[in-house]
DRENDO-1510 file (C-alpha; in Angstrom, 1 decimal, always signed):
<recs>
REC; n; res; u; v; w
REC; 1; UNK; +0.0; +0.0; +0.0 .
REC; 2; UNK; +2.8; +2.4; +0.9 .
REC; 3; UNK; +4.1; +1.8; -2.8 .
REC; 4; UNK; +1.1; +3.1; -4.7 .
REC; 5; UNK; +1.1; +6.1; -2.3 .
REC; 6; UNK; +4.9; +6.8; -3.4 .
REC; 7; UNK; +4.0; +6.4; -6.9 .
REC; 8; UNK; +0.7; +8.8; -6.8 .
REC; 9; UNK; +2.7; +11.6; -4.7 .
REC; 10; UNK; +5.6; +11.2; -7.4 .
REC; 11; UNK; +3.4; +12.0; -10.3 .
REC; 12; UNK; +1.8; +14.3; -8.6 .
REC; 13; UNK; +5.3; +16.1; -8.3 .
REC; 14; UNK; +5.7; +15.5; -11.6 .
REC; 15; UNK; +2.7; +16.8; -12.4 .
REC; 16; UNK; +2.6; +20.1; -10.6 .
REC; 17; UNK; +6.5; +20.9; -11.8 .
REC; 18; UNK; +5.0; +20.6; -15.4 .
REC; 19; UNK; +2.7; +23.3; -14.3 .
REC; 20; UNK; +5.0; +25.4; -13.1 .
REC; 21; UNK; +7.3; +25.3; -16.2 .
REC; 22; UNK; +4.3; +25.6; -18.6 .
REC; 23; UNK; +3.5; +28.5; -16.6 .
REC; 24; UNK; +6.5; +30.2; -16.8 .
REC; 25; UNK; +7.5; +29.8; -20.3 .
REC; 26; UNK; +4.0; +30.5; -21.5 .
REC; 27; UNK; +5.0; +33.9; -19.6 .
REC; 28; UNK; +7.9; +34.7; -21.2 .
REC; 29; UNK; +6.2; +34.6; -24.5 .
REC; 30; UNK; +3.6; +37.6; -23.9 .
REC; 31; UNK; +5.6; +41.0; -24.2 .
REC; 32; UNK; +7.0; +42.5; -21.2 .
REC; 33; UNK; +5.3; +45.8; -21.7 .
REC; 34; UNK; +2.2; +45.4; -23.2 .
REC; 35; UNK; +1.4; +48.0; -25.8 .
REC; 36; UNK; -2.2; +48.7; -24.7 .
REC; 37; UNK; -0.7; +49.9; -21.3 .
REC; 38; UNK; +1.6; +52.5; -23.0 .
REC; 39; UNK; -0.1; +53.9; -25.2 .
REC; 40; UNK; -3.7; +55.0; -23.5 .
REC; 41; UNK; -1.3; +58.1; -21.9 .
REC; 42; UNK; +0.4; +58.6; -24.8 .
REC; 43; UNK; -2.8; +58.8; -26.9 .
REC; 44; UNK; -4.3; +61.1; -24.1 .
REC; 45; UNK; -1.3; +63.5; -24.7 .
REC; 46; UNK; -1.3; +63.5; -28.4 .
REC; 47; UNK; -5.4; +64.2; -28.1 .
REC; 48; UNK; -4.7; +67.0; -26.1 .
REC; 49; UNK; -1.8; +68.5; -28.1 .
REC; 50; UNK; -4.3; +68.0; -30.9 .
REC; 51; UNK; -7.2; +70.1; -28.9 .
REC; 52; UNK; -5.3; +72.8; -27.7 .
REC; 53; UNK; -3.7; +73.3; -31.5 .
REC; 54; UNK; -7.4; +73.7; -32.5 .
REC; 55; UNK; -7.1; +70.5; -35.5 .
REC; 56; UNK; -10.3; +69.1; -37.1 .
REC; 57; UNK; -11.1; +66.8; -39.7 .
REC; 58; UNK; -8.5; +65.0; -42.0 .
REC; 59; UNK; -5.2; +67.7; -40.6 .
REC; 60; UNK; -6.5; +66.0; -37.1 .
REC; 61; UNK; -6.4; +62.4; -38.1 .
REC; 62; UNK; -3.1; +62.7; -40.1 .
REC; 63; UNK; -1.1; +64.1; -37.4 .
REC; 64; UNK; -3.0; +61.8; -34.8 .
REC; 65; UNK; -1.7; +58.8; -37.2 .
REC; 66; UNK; +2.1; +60.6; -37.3 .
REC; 67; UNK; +2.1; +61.0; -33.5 .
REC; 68; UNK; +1.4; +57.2; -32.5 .
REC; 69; UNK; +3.1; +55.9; -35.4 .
REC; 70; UNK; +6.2; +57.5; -33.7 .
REC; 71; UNK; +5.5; +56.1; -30.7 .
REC; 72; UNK; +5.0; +53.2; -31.9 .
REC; 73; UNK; +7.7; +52.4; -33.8 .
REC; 74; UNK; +10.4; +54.1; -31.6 .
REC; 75; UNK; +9.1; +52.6; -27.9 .
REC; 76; UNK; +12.0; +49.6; -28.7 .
REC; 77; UNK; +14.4; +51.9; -29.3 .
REC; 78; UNK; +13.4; +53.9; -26.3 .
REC; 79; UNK; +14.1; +51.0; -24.2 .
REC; 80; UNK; +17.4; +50.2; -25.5 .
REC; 81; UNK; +18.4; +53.4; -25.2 .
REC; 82; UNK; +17.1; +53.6; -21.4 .
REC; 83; UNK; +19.2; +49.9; -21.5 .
REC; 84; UNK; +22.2; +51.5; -22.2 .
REC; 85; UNK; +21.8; +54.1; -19.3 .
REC; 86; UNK; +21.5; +52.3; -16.9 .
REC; 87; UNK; +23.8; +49.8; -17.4 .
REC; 88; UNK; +26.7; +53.2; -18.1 .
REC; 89; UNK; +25.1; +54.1; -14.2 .
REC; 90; UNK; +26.2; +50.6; -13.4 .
REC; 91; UNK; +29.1; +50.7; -14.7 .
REC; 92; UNK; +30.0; +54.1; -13.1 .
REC; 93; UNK; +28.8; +53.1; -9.9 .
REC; 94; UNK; +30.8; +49.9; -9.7 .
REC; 95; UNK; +33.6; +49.4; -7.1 .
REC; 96; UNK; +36.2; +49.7; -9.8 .
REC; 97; UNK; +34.9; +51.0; -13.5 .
REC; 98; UNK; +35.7; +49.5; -16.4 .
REC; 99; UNK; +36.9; +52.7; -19.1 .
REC; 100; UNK; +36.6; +49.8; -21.8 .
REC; 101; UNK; +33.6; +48.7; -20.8 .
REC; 102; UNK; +32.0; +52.5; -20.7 .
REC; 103; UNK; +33.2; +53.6; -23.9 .
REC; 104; UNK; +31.3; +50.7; -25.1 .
REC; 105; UNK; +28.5; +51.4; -23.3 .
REC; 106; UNK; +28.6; +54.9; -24.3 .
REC; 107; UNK; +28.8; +54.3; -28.1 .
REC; 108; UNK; +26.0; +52.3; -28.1 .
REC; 109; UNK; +24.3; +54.9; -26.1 .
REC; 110; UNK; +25.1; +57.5; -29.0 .
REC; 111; UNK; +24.6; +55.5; -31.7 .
REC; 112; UNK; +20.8; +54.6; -30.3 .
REC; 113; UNK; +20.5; +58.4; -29.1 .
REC; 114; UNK; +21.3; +59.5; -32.8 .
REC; 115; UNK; +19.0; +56.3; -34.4 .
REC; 116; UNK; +15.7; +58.1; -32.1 .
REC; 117; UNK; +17.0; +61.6; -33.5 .
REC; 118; UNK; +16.6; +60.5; -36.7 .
REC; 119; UNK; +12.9; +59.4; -35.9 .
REC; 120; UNK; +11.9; +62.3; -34.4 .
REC; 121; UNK; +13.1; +64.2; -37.3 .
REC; 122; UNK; +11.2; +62.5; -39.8 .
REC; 123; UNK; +8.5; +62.7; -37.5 .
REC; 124; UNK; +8.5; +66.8; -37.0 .
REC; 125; UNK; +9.3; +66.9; -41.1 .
REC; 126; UNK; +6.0; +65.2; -41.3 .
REC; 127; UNK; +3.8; +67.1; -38.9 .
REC; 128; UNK; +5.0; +70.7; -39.8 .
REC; 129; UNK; +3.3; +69.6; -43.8 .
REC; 130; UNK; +0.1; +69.1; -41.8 .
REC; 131; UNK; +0.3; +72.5; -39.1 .
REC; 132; UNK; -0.1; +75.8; -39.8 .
REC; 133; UNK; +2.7; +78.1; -39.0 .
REC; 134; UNK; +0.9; +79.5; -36.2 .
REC; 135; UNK; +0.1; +75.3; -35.1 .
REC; 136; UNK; +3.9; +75.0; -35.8 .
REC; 137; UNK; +5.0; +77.4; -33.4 .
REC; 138; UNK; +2.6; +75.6; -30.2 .
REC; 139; UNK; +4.1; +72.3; -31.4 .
REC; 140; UNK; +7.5; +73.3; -31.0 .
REC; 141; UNK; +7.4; +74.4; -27.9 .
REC; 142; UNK; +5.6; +71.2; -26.8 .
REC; 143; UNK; +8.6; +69.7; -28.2 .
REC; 144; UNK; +11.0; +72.2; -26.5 .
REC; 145; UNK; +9.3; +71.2; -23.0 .
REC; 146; UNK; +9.5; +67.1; -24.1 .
REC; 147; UNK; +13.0; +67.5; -24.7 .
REC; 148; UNK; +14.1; +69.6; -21.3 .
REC; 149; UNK; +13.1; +66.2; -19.3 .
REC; 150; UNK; +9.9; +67.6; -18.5 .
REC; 151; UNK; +7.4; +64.5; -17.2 .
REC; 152; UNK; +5.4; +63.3; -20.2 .
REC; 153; UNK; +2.0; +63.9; -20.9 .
REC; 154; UNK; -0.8; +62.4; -18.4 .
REC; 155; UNK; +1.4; +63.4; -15.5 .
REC; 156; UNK; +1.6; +67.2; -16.3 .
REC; 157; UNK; +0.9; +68.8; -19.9 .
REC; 158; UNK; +3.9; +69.8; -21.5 .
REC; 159; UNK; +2.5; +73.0; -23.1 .
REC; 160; UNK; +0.6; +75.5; -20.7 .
REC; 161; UNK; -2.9; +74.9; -21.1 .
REC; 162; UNK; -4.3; +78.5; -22.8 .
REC; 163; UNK; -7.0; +79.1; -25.4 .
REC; 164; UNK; -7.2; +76.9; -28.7 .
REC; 165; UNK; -5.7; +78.0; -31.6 .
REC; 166; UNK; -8.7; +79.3; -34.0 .
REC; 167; UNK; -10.5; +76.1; -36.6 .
REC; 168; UNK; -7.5; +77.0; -39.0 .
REC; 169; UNK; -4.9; +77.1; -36.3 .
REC; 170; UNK; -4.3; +81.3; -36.4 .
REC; 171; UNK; -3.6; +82.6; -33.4 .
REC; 172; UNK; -6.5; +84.8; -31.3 .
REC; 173; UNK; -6.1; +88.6; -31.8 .
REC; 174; UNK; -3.7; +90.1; -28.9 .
REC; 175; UNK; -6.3; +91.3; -26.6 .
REC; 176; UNK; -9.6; +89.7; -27.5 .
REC; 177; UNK; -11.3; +86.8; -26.8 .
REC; 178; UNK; -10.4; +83.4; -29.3 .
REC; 179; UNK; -13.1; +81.2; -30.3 .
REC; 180; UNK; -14.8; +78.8; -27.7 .
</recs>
């Protein structure tokens, strides 16, 4: 009797480490950051930006589309290059540095700096064919406030809220009252 017992708690072993590697390669297949987290804030911002430059109809959905494209396609690139930071901190931190090992670290760092450059120009190439000149002018300085380190959208708006540009994105008249 003492037999069958072995054999059935065995299997049951068996059985429940099988379950516990299923489990955890089954997670390391799903992403590590799933999309729909990210991008909820990010849309938020972008509808915002969007609002307070006063865009409608198609101009609207275009740079919309341009905007989460972007982020899209640059978030792995974003992470490599947050990668590469932290492991120069590492590195920098470490009881004895490596100067190899950091100028390594560092070149990468430029290299995926410069790639993410690149995006973001094609990106602002793209949006200023879309944007007025007075829309142009709000979006840079969004951009201006992005790229000081100031906390993304969702957290605290990078532009200061004030009136909507007019339907064709021209500024109010100094003095008077804009629409809405």
């Amino acid at each position: 009797m003492r037999r069958w017992w072995l054999a059935i708690a065995l299997l049951l072993s068996l059985g429940i480490n099988v379950g516990i590697l299923s489990i955890v390669a089954v997670s390391r297949l799903k992403p590590a950051r799933p999309l729909a987290r990210e991008l909820p804030a990010v849309g938020r911002g972008i509808e915002r930006l969007a609002n307070h430059l006063g865009l409608e109809g198609e101009e609207r959905r275009r740079f919309l589309e341009l905007q989460r494209r972007f982020f899209l396609e640059t978030r792995e690139v974003r992470e490599r290059l947050a990668e590469h930071r932290r492991g120069m901190r590492e590195e920098l931190s470490s009881e004895s540095p490596d100067r190899e090992r950091l100028g390594e670290i560092l070149a990468e760092v430029n290299r995926t700096a410069a790639e993410l450059d690149r995006s973001l120009v094609e990106l602002v190439l793209a949006t200023r064919e879309v944007l007025t000149r007075p829309q142009q002018r709000e979006y840079f300085r969004f951009l201006a406030r992005l790229r000081m380190g100031e906390p993304p959208a969702g957290r605290r708006p990078a532009f200061r809220e004030r009136r909507p540009l007019g339907p064709r994105g021209e500024e109010p008249p100094a003095g008077g009252r804009g629409p809405g």
